[in-house]
C-alpha positions as a Markdown table, in Angstrom:
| # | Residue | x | y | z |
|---|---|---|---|---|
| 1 | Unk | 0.8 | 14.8 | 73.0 |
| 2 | Unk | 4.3 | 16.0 | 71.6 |
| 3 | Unk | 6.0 | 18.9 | 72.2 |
| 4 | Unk | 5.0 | 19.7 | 68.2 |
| 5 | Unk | 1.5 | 19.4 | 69.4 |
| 6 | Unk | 0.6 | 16.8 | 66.5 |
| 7 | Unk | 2.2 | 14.7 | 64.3 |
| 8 | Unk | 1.1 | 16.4 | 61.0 |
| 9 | Unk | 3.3 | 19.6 | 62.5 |
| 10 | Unk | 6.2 | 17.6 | 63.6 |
| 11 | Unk | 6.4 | 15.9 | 60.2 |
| 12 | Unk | 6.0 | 19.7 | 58.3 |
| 13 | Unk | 8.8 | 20.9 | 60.8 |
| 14 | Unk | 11.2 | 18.3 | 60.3 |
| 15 | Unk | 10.6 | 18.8 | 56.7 |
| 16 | Unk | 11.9 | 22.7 | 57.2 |
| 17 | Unk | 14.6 | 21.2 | 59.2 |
| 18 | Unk | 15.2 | 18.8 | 56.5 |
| 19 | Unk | 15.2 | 21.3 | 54.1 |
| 20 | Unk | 17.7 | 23.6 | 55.6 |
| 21 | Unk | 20.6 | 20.8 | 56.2 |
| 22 | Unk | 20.8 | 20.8 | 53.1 |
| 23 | Unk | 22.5 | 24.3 | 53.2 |
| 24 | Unk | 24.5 | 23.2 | 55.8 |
| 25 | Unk | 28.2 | 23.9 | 55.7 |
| 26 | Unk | 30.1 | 20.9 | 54.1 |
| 27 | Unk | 31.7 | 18.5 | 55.5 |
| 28 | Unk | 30.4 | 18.1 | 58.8 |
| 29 | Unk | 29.1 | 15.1 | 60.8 |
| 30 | Unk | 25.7 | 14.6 | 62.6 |
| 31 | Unk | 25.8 | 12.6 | 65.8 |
| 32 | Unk | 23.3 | 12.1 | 69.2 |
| 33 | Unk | 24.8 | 12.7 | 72.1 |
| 34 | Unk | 23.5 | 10.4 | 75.4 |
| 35 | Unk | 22.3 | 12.7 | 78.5 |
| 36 | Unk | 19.9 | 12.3 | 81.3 |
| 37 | Unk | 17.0 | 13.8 | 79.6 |
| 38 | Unk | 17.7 | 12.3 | 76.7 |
| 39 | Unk | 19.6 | 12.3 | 73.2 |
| 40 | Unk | 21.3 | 15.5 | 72.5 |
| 41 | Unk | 21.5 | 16.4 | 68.4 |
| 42 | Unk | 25.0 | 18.0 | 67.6 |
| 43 | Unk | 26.4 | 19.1 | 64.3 |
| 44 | Unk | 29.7 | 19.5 | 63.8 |
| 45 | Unk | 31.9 | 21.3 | 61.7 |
| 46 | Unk | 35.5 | 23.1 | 61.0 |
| 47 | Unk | 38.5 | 21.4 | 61.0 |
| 48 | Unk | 39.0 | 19.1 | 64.7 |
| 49 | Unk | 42.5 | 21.2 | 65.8 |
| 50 | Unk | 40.6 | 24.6 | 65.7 |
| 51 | Unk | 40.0 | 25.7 | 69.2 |
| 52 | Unk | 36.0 | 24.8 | 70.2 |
| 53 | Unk | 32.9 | 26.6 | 69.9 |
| 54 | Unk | 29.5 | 25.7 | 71.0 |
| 55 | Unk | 26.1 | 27.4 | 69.6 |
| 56 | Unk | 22.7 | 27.8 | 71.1 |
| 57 | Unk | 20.3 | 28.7 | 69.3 |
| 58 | Unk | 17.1 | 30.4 | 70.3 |
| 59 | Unk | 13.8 | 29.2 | 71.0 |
| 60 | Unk | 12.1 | 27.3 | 68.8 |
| 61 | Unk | 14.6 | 28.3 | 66.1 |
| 62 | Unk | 17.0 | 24.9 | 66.2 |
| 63 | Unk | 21.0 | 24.6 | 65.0 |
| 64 | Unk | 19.3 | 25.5 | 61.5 |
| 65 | Unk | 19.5 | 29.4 | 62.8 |
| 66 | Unk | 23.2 | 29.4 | 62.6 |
| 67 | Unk | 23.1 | 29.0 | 58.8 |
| 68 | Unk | 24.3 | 32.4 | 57.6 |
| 69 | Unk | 26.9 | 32.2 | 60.2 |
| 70 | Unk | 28.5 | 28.5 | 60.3 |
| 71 | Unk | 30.5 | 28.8 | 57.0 |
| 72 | Unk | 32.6 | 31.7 | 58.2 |
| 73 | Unk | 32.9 | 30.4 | 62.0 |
| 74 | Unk | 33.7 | 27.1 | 60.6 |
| 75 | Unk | 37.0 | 28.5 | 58.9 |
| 76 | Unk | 37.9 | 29.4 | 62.3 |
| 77 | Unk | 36.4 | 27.0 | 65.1 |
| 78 | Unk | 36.0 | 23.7 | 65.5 |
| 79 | Unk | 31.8 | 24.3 | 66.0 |
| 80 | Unk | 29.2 | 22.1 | 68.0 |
| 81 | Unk | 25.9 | 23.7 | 66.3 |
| 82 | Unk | 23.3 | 21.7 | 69.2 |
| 83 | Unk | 19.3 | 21.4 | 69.0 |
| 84 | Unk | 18.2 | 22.4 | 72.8 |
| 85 | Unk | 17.0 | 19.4 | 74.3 |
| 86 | Unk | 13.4 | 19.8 | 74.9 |
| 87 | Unk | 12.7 | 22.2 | 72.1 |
| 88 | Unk | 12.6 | 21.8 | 68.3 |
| 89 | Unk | 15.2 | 20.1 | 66.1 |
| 90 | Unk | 16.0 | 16.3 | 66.3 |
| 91 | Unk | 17.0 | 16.1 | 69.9 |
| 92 | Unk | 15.2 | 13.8 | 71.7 |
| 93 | Unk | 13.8 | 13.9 | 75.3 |
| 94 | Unk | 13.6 | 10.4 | 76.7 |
| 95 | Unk | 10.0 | 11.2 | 78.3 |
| 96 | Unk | 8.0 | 14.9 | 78.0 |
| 97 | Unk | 7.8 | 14.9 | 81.5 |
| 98 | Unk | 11.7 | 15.1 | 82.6 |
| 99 | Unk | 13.5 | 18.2 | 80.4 |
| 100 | Unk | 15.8 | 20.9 | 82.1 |
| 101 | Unk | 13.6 | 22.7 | 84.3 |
| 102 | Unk | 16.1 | 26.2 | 85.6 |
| 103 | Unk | 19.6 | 26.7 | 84.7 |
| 104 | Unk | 21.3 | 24.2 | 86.8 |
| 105 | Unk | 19.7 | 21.2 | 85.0 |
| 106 | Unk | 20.7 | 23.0 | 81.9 |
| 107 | Unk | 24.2 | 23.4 | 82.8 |
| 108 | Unk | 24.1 | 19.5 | 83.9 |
| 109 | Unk | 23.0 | 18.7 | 80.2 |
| 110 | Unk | 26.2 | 20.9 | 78.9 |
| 111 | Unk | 28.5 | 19.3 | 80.8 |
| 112 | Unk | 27.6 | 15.8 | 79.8 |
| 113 | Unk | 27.7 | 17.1 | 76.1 |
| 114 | Unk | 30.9 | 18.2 | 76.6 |
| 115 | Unk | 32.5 | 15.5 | 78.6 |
| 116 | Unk | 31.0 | 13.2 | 75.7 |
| 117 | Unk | 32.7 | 15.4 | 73.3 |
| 118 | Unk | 35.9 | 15.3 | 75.7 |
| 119 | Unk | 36.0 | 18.8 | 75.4 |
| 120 | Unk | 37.8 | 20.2 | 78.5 |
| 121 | Unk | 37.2 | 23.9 | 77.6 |
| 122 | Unk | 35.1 | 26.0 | 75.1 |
| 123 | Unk | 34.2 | 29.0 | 74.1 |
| 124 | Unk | 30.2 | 29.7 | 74.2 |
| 125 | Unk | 27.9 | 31.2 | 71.7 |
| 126 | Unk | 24.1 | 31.7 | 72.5 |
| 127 | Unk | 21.1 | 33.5 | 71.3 |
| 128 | Unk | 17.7 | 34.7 | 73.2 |
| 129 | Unk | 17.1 | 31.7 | 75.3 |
| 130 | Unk | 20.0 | 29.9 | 74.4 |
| 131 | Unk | 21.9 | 32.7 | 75.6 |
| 132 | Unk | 20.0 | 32.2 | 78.8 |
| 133 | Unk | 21.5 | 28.7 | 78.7 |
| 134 | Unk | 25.0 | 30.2 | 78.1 |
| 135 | Unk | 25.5 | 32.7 | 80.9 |
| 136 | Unk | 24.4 | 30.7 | 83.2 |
| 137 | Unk | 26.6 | 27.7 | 82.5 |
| 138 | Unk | 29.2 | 30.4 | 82.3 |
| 139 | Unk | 28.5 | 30.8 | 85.7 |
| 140 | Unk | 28.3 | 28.1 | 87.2 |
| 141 | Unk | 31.2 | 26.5 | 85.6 |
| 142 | Unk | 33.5 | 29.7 | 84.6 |
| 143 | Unk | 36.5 | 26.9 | 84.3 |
| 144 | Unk | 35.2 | 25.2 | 81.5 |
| 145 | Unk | 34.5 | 28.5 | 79.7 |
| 146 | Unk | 37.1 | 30.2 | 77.2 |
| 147 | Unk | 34.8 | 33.5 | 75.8 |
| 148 | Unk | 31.6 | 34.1 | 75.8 |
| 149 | Unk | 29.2 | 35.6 | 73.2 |
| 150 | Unk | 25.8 | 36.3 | 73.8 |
| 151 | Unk | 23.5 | 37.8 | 71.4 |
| 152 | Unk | 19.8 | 39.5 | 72.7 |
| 153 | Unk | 19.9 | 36.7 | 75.8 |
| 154 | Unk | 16.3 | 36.1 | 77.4 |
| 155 | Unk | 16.3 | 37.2 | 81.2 |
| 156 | Unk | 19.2 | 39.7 | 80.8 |
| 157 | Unk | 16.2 | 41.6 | 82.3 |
| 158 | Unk | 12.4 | 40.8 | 83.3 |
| 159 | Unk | 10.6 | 41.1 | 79.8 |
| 160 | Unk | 7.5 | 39.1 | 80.7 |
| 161 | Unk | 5.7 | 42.4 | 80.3 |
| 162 | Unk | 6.5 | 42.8 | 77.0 |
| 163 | Unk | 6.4 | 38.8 | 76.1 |
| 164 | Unk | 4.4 | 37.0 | 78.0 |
| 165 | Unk | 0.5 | 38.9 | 77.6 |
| 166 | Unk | 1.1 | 38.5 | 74.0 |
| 167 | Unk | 1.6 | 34.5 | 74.2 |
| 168 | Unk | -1.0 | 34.6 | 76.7 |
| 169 | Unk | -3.9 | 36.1 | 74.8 |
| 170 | Unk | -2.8 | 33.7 | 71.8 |
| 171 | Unk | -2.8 | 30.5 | 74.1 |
| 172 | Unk | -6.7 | 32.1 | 75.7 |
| 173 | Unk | -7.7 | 32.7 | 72.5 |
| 174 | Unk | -5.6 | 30.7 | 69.4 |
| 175 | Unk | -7.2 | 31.8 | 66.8 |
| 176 | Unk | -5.5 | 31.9 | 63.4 |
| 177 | Unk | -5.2 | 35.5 | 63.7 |
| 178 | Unk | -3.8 | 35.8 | 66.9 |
| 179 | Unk | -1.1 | 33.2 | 66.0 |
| 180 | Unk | -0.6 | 35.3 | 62.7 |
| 181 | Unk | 0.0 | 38.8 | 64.4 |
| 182 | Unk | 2.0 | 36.7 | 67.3 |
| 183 | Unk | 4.1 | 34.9 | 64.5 |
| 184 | Unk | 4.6 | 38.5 | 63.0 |
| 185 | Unk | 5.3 | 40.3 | 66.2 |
| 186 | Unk | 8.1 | 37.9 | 67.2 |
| 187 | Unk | 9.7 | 37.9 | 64.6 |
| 188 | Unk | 10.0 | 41.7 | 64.1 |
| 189 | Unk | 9.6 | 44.0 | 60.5 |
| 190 | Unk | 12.5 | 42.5 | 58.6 |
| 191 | Unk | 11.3 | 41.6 | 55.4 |
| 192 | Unk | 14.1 | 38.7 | 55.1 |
| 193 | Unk | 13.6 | 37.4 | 58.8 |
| 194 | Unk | 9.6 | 36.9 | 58.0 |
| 195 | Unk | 10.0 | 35.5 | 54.7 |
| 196 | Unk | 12.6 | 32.7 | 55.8 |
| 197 | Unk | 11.3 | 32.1 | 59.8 |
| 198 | Unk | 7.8 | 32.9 | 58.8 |
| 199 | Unk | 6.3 | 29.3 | 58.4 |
| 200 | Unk | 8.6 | 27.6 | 61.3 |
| 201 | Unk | 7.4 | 29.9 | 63.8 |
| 202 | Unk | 4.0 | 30.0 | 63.1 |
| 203 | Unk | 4.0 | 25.9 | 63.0 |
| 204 | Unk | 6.0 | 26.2 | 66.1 |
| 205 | Unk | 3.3 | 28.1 | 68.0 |
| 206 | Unk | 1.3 | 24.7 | 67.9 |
| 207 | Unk | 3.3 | 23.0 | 70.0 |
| 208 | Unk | 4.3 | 23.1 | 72.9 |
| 209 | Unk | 8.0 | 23.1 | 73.3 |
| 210 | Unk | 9.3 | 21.5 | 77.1 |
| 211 | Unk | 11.3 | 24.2 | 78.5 |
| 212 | Unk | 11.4 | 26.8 | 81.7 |
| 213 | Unk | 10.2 | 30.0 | 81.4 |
| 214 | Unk | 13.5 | 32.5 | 82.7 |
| 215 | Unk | 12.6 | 35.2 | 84.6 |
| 216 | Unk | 15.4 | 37.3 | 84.9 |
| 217 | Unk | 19.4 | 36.0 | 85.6 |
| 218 | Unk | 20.2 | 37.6 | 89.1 |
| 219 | Unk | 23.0 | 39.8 | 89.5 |
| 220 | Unk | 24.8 | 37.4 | 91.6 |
| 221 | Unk | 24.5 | 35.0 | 88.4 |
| 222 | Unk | 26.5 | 37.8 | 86.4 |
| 223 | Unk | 29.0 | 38.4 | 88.8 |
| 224 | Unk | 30.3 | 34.5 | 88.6 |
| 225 | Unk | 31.1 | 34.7 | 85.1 |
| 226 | Unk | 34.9 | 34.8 | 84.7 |
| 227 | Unk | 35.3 | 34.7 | 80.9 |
| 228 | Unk | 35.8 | 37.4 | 78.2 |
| 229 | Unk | 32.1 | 38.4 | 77.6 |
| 230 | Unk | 30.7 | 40.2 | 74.1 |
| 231 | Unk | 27.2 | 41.1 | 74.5 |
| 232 | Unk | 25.0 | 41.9 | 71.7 |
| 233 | Unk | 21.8 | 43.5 | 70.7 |
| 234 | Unk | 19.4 | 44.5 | 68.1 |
| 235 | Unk | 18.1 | 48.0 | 68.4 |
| 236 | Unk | 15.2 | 47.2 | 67.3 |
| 237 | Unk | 14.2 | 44.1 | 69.3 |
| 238 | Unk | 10.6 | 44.2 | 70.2 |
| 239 | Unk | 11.3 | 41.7 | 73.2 |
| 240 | Unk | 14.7 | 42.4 | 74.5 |
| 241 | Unk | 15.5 | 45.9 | 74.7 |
| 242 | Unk | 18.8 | 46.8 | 73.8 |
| 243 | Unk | 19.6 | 49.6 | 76.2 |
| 244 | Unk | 18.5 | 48.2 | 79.2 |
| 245 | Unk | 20.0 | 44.4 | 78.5 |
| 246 | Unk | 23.6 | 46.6 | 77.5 |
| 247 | Unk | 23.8 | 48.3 | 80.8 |
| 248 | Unk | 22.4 | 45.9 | 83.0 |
| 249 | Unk | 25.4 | 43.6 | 82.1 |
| 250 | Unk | 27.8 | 46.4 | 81.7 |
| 251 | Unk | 26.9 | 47.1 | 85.9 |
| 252 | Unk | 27.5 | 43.5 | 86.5 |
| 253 | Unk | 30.7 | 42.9 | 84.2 |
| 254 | Unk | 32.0 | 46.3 | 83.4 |
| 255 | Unk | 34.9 | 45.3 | 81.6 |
| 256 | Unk | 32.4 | 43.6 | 79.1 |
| 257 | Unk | 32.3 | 44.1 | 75.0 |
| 258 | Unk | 29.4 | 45.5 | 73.9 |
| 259 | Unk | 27.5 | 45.7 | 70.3 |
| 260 | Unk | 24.2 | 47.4 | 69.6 |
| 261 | Unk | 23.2 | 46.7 | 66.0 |
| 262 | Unk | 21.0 | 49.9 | 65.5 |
| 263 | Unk | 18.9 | 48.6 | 62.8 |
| 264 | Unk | 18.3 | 44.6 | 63.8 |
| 265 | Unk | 15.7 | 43.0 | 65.3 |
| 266 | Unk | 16.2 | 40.4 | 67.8 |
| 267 | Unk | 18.0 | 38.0 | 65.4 |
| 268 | Unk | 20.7 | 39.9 | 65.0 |
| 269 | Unk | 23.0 | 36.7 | 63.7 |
| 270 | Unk | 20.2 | 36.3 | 61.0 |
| 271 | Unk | 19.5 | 40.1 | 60.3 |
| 272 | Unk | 23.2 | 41.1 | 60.0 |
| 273 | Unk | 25.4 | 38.4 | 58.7 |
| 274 | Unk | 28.1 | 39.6 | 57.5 |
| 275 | Unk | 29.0 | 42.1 | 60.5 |
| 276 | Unk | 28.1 | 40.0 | 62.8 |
| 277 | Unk | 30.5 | 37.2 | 62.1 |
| 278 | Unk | 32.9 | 39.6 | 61.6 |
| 279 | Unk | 33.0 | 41.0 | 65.5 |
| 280 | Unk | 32.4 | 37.8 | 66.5 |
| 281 | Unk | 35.6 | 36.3 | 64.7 |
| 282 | Unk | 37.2 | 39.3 | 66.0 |
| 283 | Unk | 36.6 | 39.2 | 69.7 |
| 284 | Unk | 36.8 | 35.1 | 70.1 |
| 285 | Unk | 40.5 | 35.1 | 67.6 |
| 286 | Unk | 41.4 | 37.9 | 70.3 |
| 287 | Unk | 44.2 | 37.3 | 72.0 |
């Protein structure tokens, strides 16, 4: 089986995917990128002397997620929009059974992207488990990191209470209802994040997407990180909450920027476009 759980679904998800490129910030070019787990989908855009930027999006979500946000970075950052290996979007594991399996094999997989890229340095975006992937490759390789910007990251702290019973229950018991109110409770009560994530997460649900489950990033992990860190949250995030994932960094990294967004959910980027890629212009364009 697939990590889309059948081909029907991986053919109606490419189709969204498909479908959304085609708002895609023009020009940009589309390339695979050779790793040990397989072939790494990047998209890049902005003009090639711009300093670097990579995004991460968030599970299940693919490089498609940075769509309200890509135009505006792109007018300042060379960007490297990537599709997780292992996950959803048109990278391409070279066998199910070998995918990043903890952070370290993850930060393997960025390094070999970037060394394909011949990118010596760059500044870090992630989001929920992309931003998982992004502090710790911050960590354990703080000289290849610029800034960092992380945005509701999974294991900031131990959420499997909140999560993992709900995905649970739906995986004892997948009814179409329980992967409706699943679908619905993941993605939170904005109107505009239902109505355009809707369909791709409940097709998404179907599969089975090869990636580790994070726990939570140990303190130690936090301490490592040497670059410029903006952290931010959605108030209203139903699986990260915002004031304990603010202060658990802000004891580990003090000196760390931090942005609650009162009224967003857990796709902040997606919820809050236009402030959002104003602070994050902001704090990476800081000198």
């Amino acid at each position: 089986m697939n990590i889309y759980g059948s081909v029907s679904n991986q053919k109606q998800m490419e189709k969204i995917y498909d479908d959304r490129i085609t708002r895609w910030v023009e020009p940009y070019s589309s390339i695979y990128v050779p790793t040990c787990f397989g072939q790494t989908h990047v998209l890049i855009s902005g003009r090639i002397e711009n300093p670097p930027l990579l995004l991460l999006p968030g599970l299940g979500m693919t490089s498609m997620m940075w769509l309200p946000n890509i135009t505006v970075l792109s007018q300042f950052f060379r960007c490297y929009a990537v599709d997780i290996i292992g996950d959803f979007g048109r990278s391409e594991l070279d066998s199910v059974r070998y995918y990043p399996k903890n952070a370290k094999q993850y930060s393997f997989w960025l390094t070999e992207i970037l060394q394909s890229l011949k990118i010596e340095a760059v500044s870090l975006m992630g989001i929920s488990h992309g931003g998982y992937i992004a502090a710790n490759h911050a960590a354990l390789m703080p000289h290849t990191i610029n800034k960092l910007v992380l945005i509701s990251p999974s294991a900031v702290v131990l959420t499997l209470n909140r999560v993992l019973p709900r995905i649970i229950h739906y995986l004892l018991i997948p009814s179409e209802n329980n992967r409706r109110q699943l679908t619905e409770w993941l993605l939170g009560q904005s109107a505009a994040t239902r109505a355009e994530y809707y369909e791709q997460i409940y097709r998404g649900l179907e599969g089975r997407p090869k990636v580790p489950i994070p726990l939570i990033i140990p303190g130690k992990v936090w301490k490592q990180i040497k670059a410029p860190l903006l952290a931010i949250f959605g108030g209203n995030d139903s699986a990260i909450p915002a004031s304990a994932g603010s202060n658990r960094i802000q004891r580990f990294l003090p000196q760390a920027d931090i942005v609650i967004f009162r009224d967003a959910g857990h796709l902040v980027s997606f919820e809050s476009p236009e402030e959002f890629n104003r602070i994050v212009v902001q704090f990476l364009t800081r000198g």
